[in-house]
FITORLUM-989036 format. One record per residue: x, y, z of N, C-alpha, C, O in turn. Coordinates in steps of 0.02 Angstrom, whole numbers. Example, Ala and Ser with C-alpha at 12.3 -4.5 7.8 and 13.67 -1.06 7.14 Angstrom:
residues 2
       nX       nY       nZ      caX      caY      caZ       cX       cY       cZ       oX       oY       oZ
      660     -284      390      615     -225      390      660     -165      390      712     -166      423
      642     -112      354      684      -53      357      645        2      394      670       57      402
END
This chain:
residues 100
       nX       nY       nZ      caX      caY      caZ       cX       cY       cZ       oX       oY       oZ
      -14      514     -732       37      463     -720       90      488     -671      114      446     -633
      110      552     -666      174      579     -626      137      585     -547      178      595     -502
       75      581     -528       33      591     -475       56      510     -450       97      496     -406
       16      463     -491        5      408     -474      104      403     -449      108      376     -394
      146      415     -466      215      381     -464      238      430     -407      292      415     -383
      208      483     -383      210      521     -326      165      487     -267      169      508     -210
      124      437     -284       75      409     -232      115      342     -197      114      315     -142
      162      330     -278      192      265     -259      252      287     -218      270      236     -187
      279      322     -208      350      353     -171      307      354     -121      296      295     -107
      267      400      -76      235      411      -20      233      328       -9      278      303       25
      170      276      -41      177      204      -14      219      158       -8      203      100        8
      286      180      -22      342      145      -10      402      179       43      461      166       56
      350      232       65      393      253      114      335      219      213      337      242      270
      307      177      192      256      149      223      290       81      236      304       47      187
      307       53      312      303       -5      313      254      -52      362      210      -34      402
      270     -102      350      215     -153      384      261     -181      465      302     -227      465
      237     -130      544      262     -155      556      318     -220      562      376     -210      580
      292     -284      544      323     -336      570      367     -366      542      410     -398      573
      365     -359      460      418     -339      419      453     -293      390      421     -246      366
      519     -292      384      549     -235      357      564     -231      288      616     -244      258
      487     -203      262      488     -197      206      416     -164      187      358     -179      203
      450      -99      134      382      -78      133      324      -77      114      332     -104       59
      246      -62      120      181     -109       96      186      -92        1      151     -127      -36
      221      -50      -24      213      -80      -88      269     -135     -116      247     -170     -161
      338     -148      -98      360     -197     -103      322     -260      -92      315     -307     -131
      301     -253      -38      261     -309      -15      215     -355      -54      204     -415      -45
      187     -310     -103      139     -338     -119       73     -328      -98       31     -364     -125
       52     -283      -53       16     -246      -16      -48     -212      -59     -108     -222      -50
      -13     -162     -114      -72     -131     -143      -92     -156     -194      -48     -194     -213
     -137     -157     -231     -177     -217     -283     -189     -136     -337     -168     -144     -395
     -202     -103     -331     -227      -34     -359     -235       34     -352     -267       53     -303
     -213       73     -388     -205      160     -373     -229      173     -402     -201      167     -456
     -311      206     -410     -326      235     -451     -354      317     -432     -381      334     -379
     -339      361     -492     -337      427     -466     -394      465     -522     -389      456     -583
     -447      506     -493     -508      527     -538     -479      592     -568     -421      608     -556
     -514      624     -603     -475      690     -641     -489      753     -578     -478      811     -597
     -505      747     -528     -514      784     -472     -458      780     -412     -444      817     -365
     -431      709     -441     -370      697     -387     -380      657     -319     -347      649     -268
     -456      631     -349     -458      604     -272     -437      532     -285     -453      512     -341
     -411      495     -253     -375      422     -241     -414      373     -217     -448      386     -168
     -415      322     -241     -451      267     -225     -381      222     -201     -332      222     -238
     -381      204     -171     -325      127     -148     -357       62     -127     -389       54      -75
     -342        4     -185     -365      -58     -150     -301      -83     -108     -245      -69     -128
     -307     -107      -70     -241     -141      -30     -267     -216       -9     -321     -238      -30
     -223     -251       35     -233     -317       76     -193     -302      125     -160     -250      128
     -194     -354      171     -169     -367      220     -126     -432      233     -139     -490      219
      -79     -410      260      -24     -502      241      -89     -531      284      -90     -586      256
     -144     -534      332     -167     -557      371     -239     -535      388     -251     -483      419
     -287     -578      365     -353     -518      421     -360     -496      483     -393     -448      504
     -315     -551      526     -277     -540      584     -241     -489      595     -229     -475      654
     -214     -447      540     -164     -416      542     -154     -367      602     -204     -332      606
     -100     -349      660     -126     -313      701     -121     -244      686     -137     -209      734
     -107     -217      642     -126     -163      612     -182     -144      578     -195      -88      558
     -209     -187      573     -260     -198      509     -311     -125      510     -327      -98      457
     -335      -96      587     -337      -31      575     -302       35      570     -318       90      549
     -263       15      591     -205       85      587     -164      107      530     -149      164      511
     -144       30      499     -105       45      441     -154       69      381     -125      111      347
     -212       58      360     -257       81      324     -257      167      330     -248      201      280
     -267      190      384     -270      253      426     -210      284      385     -220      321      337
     -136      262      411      -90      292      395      -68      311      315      -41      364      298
      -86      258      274     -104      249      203     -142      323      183     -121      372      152
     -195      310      210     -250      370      188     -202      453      195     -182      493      152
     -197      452      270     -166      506      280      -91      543      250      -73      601      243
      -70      495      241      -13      512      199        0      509      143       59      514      125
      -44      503      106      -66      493       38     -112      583       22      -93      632      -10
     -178      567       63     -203      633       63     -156      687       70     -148      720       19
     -123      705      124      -57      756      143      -25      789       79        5      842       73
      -43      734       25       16      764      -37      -45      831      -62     -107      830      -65
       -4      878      -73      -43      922      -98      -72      919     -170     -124      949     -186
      -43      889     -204      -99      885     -268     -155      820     -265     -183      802     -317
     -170      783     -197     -227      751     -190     -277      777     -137     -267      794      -79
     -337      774     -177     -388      793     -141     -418      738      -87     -442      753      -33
     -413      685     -107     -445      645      -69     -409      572      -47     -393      533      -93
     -402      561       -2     -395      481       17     -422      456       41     -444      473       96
     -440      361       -7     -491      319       24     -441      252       13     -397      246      -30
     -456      212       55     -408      148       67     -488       88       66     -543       84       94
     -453       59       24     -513       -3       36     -460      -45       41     -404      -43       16
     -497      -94       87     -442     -165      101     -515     -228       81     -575     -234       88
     -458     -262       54     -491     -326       24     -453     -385       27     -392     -379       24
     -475     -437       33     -447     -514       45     -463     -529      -12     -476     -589      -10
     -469     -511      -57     -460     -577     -145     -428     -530     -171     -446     -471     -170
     -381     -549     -196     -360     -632     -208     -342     -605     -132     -346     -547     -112
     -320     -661      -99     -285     -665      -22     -222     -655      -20     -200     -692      -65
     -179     -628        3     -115     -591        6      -56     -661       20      -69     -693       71
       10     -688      -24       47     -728      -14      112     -698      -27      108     -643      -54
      162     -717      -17      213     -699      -19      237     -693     -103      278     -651     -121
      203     -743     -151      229     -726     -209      208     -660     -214      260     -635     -236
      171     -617     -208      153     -550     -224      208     -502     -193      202     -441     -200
      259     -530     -161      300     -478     -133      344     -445     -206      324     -469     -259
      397     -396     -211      430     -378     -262      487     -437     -265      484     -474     -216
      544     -455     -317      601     -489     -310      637     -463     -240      667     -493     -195
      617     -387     -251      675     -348     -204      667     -395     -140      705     -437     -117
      614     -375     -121      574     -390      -60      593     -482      -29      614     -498       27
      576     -526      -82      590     -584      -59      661     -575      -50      677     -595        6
      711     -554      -82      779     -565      -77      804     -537        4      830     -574       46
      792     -476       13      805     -451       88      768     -477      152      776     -462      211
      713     -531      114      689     -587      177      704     -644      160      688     -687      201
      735     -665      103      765     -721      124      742     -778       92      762     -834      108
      682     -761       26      643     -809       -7      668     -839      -53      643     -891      -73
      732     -806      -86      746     -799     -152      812     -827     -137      854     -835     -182
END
């Protein structure tokens, strides 16, 4: 559990270009799961399949996730279901854009 809440600090220090706000506020990651070896699985979305990050930010995810020294491995899967909407953002998140 103290890994996983070390994975979540690293993904909230991650933002999505085009908004200023970062991909786990967002609503971004769907799942963290971590094996007893330490290697990381991440499901994520994309506000967009369009997204123009859609390869890079995956990339950056991985890499900075892996970097932490008590993980062995980073893998980023991106998935469209459910499809990414703004209710999935945090309260925080809608409030500093303006939803709320």
């Amino acid at each position: 559990m103290e890994l996983e809440n070390k994975i979540i600090d690293i993904l909230k220090s991650i933002y999505d270009p085009e908004i200023p706000v970062d991909i786990f506020e967002l609503g971004l990651i769907y799942e963290v799961k971590i094996d007893e070896e330490n290697n990381v699985n991440i499901e994520m979305t994309l506000t967009s399949p369009n997204c123009p990050v859609a390869e890079s930010l995956p990339k950056e995810v991985e890499n900075k996730v892996a970097s932490h020294p008590e993980v062995k491995s980073a893998k980023v899967n991106i998935v469209f279901d459910p499809p990414w909407d703004k209710d999935m953002m945090s309260e925080e998140a809608r409030l500093e854009l303006g939803f709320l």
